[in-house]
Backbone as numpy.savetxt, mean C-alpha at the origin, in Angstrom:
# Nx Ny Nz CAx CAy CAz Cx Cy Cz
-11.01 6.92 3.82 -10.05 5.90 3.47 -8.72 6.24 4.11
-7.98 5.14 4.34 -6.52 5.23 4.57 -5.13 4.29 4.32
-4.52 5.05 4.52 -3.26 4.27 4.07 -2.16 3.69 4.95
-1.39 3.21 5.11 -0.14 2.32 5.09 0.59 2.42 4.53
1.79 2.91 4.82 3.46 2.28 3.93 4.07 1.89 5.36
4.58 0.53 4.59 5.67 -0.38 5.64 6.69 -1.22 4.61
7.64 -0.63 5.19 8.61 -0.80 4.59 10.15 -1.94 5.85
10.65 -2.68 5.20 11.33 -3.88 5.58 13.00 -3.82 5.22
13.90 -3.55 5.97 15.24 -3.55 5.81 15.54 -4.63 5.53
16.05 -5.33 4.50 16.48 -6.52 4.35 18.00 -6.51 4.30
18.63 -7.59 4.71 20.34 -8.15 5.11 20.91 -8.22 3.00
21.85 -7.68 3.63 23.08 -7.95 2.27 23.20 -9.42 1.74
22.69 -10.14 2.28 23.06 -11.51 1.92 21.30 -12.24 1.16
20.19 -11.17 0.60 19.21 -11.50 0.75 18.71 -11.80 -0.66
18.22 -13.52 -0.92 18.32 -13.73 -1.87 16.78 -13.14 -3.13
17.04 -12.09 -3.78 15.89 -10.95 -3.80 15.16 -11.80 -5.23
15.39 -12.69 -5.87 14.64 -13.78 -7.02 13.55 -14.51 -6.10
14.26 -14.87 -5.23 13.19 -16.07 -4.30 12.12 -15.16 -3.43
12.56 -13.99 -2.64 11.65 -13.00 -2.19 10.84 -12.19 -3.26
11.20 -12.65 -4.59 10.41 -11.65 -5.51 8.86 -12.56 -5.83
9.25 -13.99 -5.96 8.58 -15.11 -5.52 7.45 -15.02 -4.72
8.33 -14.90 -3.53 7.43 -14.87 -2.61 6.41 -13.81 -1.89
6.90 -12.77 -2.44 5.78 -11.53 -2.32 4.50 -11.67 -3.02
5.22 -12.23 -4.53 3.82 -12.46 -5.68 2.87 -13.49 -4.97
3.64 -14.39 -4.36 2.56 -15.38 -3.92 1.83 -15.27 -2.52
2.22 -14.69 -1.79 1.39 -13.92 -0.72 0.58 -12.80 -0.92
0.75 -12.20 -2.54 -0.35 -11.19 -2.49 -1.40 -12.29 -2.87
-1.30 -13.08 -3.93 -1.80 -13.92 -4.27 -2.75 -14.26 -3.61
-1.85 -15.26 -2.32 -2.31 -16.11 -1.41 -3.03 -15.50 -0.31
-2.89 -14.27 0.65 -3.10 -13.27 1.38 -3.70 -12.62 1.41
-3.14 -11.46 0.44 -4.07 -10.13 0.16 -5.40 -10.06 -0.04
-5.53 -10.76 -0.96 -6.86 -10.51 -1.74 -7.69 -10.83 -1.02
-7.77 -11.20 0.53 -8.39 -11.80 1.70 -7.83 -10.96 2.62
-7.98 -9.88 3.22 -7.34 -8.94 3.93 -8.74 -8.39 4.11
-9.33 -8.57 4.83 -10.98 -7.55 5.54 -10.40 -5.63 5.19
-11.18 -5.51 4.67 -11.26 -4.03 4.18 -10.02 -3.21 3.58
-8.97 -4.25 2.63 -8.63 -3.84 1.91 -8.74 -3.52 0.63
-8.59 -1.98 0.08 -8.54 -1.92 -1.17 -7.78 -1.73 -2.32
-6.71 -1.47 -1.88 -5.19 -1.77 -2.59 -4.23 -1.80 -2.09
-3.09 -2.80 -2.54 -1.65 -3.05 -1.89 -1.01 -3.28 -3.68
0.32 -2.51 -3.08 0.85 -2.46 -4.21 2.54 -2.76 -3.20
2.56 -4.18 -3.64 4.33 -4.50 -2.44 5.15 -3.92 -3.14
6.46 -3.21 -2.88 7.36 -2.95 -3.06 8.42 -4.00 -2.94
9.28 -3.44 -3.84 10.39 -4.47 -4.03 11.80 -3.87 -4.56
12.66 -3.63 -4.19 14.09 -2.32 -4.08 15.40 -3.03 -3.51
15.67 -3.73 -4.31 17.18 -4.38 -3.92 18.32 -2.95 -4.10
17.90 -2.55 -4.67 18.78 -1.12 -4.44 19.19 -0.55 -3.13
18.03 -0.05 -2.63 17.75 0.29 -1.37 17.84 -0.52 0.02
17.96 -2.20 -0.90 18.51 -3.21 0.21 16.43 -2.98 1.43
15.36 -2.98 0.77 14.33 -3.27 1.27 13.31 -3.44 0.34
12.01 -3.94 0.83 10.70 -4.64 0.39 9.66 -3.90 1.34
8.61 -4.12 0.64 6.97 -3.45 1.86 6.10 -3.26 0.78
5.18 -2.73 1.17 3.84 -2.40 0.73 2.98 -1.13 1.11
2.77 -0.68 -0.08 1.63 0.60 0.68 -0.31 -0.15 0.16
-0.70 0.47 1.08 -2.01 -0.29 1.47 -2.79 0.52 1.03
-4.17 0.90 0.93 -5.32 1.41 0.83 -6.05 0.80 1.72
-6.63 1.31 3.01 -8.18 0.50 3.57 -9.02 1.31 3.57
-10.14 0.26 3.72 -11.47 1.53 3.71 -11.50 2.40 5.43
-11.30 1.73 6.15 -11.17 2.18 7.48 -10.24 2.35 7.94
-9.54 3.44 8.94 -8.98 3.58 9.91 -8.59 2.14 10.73
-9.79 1.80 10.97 -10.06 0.21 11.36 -9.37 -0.67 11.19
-9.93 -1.10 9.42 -9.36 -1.93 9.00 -7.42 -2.63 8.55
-7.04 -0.65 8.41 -5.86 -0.82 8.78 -5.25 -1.27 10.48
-5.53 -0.94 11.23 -4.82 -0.90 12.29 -5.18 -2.66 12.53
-6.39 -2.91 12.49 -6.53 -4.37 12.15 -5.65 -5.22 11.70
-4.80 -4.72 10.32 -3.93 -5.55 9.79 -2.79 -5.44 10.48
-2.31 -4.30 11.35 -0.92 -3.76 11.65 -1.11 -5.09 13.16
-2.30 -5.27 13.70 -2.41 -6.46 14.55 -2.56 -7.51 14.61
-2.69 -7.62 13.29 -2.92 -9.24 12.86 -1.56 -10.39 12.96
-2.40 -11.53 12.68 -1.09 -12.52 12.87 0.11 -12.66 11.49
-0.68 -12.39 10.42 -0.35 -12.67 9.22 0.94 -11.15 9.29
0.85 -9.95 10.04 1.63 -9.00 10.23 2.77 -9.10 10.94
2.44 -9.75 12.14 3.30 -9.89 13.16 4.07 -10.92 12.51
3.65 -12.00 11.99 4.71 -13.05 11.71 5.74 -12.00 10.75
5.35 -11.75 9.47 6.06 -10.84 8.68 7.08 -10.02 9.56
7.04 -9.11 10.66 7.48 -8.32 11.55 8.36 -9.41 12.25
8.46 -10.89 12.68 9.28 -11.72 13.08 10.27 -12.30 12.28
9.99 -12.11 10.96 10.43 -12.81 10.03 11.93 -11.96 9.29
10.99 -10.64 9.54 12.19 -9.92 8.55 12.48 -8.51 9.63
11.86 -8.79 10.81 12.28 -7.36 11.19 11.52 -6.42 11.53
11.08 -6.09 12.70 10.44 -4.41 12.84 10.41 -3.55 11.57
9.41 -2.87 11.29 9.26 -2.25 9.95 9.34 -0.92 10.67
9.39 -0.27 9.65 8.81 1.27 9.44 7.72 1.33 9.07
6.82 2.02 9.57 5.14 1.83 9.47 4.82 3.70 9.41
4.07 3.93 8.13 3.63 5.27 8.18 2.42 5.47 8.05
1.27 5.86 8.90 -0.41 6.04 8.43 -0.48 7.49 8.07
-1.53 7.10 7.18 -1.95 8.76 7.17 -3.76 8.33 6.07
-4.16 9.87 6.36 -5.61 9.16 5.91 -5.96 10.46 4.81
-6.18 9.59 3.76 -6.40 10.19 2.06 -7.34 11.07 2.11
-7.07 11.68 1.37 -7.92 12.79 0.70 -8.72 12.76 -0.56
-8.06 11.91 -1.60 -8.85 11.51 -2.60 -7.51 10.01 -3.14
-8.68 9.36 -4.22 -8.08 8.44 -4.72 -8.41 7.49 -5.75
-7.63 8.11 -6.70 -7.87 7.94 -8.30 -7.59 6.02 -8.66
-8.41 6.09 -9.38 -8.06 4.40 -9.68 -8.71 4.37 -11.31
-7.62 3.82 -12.34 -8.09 3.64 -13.40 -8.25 4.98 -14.49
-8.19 6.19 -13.58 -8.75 7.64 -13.81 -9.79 7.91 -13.65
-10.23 7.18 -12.50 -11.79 7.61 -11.77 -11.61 7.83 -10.37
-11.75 9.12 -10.17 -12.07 9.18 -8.62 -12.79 8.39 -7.92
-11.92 7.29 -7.44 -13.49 6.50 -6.30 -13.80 7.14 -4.92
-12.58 8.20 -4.53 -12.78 8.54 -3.28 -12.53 10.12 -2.87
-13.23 10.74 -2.54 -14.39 11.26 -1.42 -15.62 10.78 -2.94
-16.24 9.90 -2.55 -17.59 9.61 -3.49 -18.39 10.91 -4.46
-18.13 11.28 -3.85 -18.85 12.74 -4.13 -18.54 13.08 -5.81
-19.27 12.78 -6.70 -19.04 13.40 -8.14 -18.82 14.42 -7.97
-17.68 15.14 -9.06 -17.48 16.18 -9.41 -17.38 16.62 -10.91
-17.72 17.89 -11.32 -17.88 18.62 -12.27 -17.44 19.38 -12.51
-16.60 19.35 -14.13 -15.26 20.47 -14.29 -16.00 21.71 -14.66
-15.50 22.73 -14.29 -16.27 23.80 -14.90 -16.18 23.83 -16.26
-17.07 24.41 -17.13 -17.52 24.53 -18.80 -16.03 25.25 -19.12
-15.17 24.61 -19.78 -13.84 25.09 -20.60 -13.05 24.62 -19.79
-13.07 23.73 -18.86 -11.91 24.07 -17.61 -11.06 23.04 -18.24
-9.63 23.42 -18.40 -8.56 22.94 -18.82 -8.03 21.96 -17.44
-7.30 20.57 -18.15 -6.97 19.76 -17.30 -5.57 21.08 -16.69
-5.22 20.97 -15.14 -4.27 21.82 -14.27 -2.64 20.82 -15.14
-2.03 21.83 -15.11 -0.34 21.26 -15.41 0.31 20.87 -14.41
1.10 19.76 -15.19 1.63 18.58 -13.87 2.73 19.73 -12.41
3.00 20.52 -13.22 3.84 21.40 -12.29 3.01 22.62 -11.67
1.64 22.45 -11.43 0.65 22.81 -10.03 0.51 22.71 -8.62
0.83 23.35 -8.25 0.52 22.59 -6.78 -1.25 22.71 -6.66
């Protein structure tokens, strides 16, 4: 599996109610129709003065797919060259189930959940 974060500089003058709008309705409308995606979670940071999304795909593929698509490029015309970061997962919890490396695993007999301050 892999990932995506792209992230969108937006202008001081940017009206962030109507873009909050309109993110919901393109995941809506969009996402959920994206070939080999398995999670997008958009961002939204008027703080930071930007918007984006980090992705989940099942493929290598399927991301770079989207980074070429039309539905991308317009986005990329619309608001701006992004910042685009890949990188490809190692595992990935959903719900509190490992769905990814497939591979069940088994705690050892007593094995205490690790403390959040583990590396």
């Amino acid at each position: 599996m892999y990932a995506t974060t792209i992230r969108f500089s937006m202008p001081a003058d940017t009206d962030w109610e109507a873009l909050r709008r309109l993110l919901v309705r393109r995941a809506f409308e969009v996402s959920r129709f994206m070939p080999g995606l398995r999670a997008e979670a958009l961002i939204f940071s008027p703080e930071r003065s930007e918007i984006g999304g980090d992705y989940v795909w099942q493929t290598q593929d399927d991301a770079e797919a989207y980074l070429r698509s039309t539905a991308f490029r317009a986005a990329a015309q619309w608001w701006g060259e992004p910042r685009v970061e890949r990188s490809e997962l190692c595992a990935y919890v959903e719900d509190g189930d490992l769905v990814y490396p497939s591979e069940p695993l088994v705690a050892a007999p007593g094995a205490e959940p690790p403390s959040a301050g583990m590396p």
